[in-house]
C-alpha positions in Angstrom: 0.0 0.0 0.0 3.2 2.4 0.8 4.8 1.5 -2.1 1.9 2.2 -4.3 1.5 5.1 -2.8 4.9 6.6 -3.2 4.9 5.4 -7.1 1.8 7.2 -7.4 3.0 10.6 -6.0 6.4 10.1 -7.9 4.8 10.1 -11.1 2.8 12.8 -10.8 5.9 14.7 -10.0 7.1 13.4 -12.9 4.2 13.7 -15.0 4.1 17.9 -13.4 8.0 18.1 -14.6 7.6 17.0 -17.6 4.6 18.9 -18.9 6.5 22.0 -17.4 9.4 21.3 -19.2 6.9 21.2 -22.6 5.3 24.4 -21.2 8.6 26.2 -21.2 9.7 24.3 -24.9 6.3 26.2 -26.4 7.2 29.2 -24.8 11.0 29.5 -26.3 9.5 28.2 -29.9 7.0 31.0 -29.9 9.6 33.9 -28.7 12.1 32.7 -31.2 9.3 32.5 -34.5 8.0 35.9 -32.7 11.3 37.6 -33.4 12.0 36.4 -36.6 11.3 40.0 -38.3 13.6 41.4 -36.2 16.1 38.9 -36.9 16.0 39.5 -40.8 16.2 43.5 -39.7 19.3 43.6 -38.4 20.8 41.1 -41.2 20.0 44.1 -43.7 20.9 46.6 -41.3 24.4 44.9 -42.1 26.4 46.9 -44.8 29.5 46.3 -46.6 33.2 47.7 -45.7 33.2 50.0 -48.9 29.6 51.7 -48.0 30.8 51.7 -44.5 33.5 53.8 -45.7 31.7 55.9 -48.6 29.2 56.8 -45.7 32.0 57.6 -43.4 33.6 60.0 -46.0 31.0 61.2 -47.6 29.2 62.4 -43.9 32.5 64.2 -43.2 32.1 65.7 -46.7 36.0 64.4 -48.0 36.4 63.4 -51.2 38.4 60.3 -52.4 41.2 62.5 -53.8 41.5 64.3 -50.4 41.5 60.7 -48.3 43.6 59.2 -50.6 45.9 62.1 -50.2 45.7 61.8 -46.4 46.6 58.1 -46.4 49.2 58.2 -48.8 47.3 56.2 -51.7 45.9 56.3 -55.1 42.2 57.9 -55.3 41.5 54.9 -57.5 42.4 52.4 -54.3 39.9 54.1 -52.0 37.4 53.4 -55.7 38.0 50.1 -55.2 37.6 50.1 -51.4 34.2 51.6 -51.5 33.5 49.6 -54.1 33.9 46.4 -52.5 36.9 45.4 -55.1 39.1 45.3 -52.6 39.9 46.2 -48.9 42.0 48.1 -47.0 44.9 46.8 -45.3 44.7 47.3 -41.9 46.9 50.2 -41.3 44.9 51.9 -43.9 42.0 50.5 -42.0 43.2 52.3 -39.2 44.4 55.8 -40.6 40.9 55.8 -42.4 39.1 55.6 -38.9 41.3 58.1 -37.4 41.1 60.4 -40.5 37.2 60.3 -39.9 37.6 61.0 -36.3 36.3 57.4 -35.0 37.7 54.1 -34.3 38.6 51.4 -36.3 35.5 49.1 -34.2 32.9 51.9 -34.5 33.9 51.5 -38.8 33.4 47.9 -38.4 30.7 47.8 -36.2 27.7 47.5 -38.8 29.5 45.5 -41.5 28.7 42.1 -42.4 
């Protein structure tokens, strides 16, 4: 009679844990489906190094002759860095954030 007893109360504990643990499963599935949209949103917030930089330049009203001056390169490589031919090395990386007056994460921050 004990024994039955004690099965009996251990499987509704059990049977309680395990339909909490589906109640929380729901839960996580309908937060992460919920938030898809804003999921996609910030993927296509995400911009490329070269817009990152045409933006950069462009807001602090430079042109390419004038950063390519500053950095000591042809206007036709900061071309191709904006558009996406090729990048940067990374002391040009950095002398481009410091000629814009920001650092090298905040340039990187928003590109993919």
């Amino acid at each position: 009679m004990q024994f039955t007893l004690i099965m009996f109360l251990i499987s509704i504990i059990f049977a309680a844990l395990f339909i909490g643990f589906i109640v929380l499963l729901v839960q996580a599935l309908l937060k992460y489906t919920r938030t898809q949209d804003i999921r996609w949103e910030k993927n296509a917030v995400k911009i490329s190094l070269g817009e990152a930089i045409k933006t950069r330049r462009t807001n602090c009203k430079m042109t390419q002759e004038f950063v390519a001056e500053a950095l000591g390169v042809s206007r036709q490589a900061v071309s191709k860095w904006e558009q996406g031919i090729s990048d940067p090395s990374t002391s040009n990386l950095l002398a481009l954030a410091k000629l814009f007056g920001i650092s090298a994460e905040e340039l990187l921050r928003d590109v993919e």
